[in-house]
Wavefront OBJ file of the C-alpha trace (Angstrom):
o trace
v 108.867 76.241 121.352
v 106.539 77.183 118.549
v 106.162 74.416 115.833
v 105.660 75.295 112.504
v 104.696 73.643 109.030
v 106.163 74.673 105.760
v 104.281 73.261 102.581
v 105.696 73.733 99.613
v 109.375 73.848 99.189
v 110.021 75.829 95.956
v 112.903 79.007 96.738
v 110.985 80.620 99.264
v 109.651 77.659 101.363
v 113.376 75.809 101.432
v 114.983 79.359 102.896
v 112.317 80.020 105.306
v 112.101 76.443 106.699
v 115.983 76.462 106.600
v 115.707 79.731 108.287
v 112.953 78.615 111.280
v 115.074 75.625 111.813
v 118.203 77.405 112.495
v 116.570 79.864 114.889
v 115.824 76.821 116.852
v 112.220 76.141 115.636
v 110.286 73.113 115.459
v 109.972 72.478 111.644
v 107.760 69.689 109.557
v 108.403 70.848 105.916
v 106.289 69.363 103.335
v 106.376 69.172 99.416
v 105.359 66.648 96.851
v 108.394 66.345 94.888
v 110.832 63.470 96.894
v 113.815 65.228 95.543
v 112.958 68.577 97.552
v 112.296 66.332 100.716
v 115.769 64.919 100.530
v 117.769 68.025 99.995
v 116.153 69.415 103.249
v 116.198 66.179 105.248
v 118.783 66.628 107.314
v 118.502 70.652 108.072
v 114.762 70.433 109.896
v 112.709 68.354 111.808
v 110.664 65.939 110.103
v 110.518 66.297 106.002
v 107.646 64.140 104.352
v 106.866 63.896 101.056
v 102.750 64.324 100.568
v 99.767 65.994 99.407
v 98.617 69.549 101.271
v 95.270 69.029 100.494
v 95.497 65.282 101.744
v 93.747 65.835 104.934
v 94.462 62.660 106.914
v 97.583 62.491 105.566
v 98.928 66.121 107.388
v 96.853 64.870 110.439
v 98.917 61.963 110.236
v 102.095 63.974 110.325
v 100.866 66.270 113.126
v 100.493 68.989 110.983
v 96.868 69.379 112.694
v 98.455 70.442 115.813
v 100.963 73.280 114.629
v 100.975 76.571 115.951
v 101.652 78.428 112.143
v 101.747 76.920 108.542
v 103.142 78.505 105.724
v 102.071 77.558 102.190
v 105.058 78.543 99.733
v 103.522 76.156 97.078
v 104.625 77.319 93.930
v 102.357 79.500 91.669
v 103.303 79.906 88.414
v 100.698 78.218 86.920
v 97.098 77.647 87.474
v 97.450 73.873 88.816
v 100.046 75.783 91.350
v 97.883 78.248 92.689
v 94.349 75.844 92.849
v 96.679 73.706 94.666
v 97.730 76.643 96.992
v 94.159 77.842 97.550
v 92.805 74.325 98.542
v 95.448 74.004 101.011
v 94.572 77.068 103.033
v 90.884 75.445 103.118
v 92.161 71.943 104.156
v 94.732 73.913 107.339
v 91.543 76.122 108.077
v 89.087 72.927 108.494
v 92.021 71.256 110.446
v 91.993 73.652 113.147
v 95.426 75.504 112.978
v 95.261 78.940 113.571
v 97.558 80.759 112.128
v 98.096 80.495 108.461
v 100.127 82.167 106.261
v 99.957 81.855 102.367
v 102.712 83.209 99.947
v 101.030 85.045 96.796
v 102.823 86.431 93.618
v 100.145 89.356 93.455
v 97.296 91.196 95.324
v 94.721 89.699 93.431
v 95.810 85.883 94.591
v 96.297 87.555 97.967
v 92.524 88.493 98.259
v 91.871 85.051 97.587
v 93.939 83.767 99.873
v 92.488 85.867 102.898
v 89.086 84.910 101.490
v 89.099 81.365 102.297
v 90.939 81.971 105.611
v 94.820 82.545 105.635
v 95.865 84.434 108.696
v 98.107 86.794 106.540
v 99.321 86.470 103.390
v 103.023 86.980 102.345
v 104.260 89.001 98.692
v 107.579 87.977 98.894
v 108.381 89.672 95.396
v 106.722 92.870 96.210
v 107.895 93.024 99.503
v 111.263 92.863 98.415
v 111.579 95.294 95.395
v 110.299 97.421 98.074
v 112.600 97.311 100.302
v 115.089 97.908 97.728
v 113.322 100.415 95.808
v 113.486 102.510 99.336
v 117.194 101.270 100.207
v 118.216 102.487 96.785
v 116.010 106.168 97.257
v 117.616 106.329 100.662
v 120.761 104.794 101.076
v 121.290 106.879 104.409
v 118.339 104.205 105.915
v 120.316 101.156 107.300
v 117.461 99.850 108.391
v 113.645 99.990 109.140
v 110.874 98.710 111.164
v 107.412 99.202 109.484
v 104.405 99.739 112.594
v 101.719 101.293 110.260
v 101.344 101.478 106.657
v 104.171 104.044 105.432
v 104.999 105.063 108.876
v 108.199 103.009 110.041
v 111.030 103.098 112.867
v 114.374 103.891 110.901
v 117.893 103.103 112.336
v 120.678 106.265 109.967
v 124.077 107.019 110.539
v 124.553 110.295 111.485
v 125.843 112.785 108.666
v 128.570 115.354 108.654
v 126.288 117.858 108.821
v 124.873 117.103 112.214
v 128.384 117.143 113.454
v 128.332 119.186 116.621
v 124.567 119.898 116.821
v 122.188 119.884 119.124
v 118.950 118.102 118.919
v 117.374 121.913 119.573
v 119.937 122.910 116.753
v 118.612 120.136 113.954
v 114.819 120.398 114.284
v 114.064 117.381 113.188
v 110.369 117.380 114.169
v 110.368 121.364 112.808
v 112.366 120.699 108.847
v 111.777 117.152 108.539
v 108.246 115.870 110.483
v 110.760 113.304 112.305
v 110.642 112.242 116.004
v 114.381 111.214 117.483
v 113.616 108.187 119.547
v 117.243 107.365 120.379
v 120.866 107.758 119.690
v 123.591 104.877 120.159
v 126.899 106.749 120.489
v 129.556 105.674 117.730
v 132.761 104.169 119.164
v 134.905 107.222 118.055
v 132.609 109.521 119.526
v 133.996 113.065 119.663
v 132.159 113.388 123.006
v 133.512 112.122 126.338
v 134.954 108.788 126.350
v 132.900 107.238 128.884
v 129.734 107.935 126.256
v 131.704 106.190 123.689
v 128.676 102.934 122.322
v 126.184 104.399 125.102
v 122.731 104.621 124.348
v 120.702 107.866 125.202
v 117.070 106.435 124.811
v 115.739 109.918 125.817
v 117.662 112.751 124.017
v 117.345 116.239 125.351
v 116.797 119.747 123.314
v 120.904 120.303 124.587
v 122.143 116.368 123.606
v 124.917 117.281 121.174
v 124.823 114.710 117.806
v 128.464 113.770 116.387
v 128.728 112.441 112.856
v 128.568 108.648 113.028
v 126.244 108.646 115.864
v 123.212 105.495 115.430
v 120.157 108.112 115.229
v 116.441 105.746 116.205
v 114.392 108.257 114.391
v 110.269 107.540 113.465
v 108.690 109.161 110.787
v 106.515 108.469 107.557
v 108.275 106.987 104.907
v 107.828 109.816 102.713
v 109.495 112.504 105.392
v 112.239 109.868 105.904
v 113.975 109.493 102.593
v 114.169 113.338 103.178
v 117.059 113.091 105.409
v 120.232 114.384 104.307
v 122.841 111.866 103.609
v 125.846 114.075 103.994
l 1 2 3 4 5 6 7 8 9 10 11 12 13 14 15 16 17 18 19 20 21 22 23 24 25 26 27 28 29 30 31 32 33 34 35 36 37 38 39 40 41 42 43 44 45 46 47 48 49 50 51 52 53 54 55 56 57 58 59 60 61 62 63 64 65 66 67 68 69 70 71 72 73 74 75 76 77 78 79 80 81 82 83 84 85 86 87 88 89 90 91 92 93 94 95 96 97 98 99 100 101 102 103 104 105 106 107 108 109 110 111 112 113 114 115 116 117 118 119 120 121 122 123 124 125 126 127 128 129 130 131 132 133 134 135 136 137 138 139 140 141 142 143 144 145 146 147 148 149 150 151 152 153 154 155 156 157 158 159 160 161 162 163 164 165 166 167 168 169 170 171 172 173 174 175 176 177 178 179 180 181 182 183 184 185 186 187 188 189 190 191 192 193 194 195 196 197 198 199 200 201 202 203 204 205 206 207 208 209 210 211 212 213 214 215 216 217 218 219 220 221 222 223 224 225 226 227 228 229
């Protein structure tokens, strides 16, 4: 079981350390307000109330010996992000390996990855991201990103692919789209037997019914061209 330190507790640390917790994870969250410690007591592992940059005080606390930290110490002002920044340094001469520091822009990002966070997270850019695409292309349920703007996408099969094949559609041809795989809908207009199958390799003569799960990998921009009806 992975153990994990969350330092700060503002909105985005309390969810995620909530979140870690309930998926069964080992979870020290840290902040320096006692008031934050108590209302997350009870729903993690061990909550202490002290100083991120207070070396021997995390060491005391184990936090040497996690395998990720995340710093969501609040940045909205200067004092915030100093704060922030000195914790990455204190983790990195500690010895854990994997650290990840929340930022509010790119600019605080590049600082972060200068003195050594693993990754750094933009939780606000991330997200009006997501939506900005979700609201583009509502026929996306869902998406996995493995490059930058290249991503795995889970649609619901329109009306108009009703009765095609995947010869018929052309997706690589019209759209620049690969079909990965196709999860059969439970009224399926094909045999009942195929009715919530998976076909992970679809043929040029698989026939496509409207409401079929269609696994499809693309760039983003070819993507949001997908008809939606």
């Amino acid at each position: 079981m992975e153990r994990f330190a969350v330092i700060g507790l503002g909105r985005f640390g309390k969810k995620l350390a909530i979140a870690l917790a309930m998926s069964g994870a080992e979870v020290i969250a840290v902040d320096k307000n006692r008031d934050e410690i108590e209302l997350i007591r009870d729903q993690v592992t061990l909550a202490v109330k002290l100083d991120g940059t207070d070396e021997e005080a995390l060491k005391a606390q184990g936090i040497d010996k996690v395998d990720v930290a995340i710093i969501g110490i609040g940045l909205g002002t200067g004092k915030g992000f100093e704060s922030a920044v000195l914790t990455v340094v204190t983790l990195k001469q500690m010895g854990v390996k994997k650290i990840y520091a929340r930022a509010e822009d790119r600019m605080g990002g590049e600082v972060f990855a200068k003195v050594g966070a693993t990754e750094v997270i933009y939780p606000e850019i991330e997200s009006a991201q997501r939506w900005a695409y979700k609201l583009i292309a509502p026929q996306i349920g869902e998406k996995i990103d493995f490059a930058p703007g290249y991503s795995l996408a889970r649609i619901k099969s329109p009306a108009s692919f009703d009765g095609k094949t995947v010869m018929d559609l052309q997706l690589r041809q019209k759209y620049n789209i690969n079909l990965v795989a196709i999860k059969r809908c439970d009224e399926s207009k094909g045999k009942k037997s195929d009715m919530g199958s998976i076909i992970n390799v679809p043929m040029p003569n698989t026939i496509i019914y409207a409401g079929d799960v269609l696994m499809v990998a693309g760039s983003d921009a070819d993507l949001v061209k997908l008809p939606q009806e």
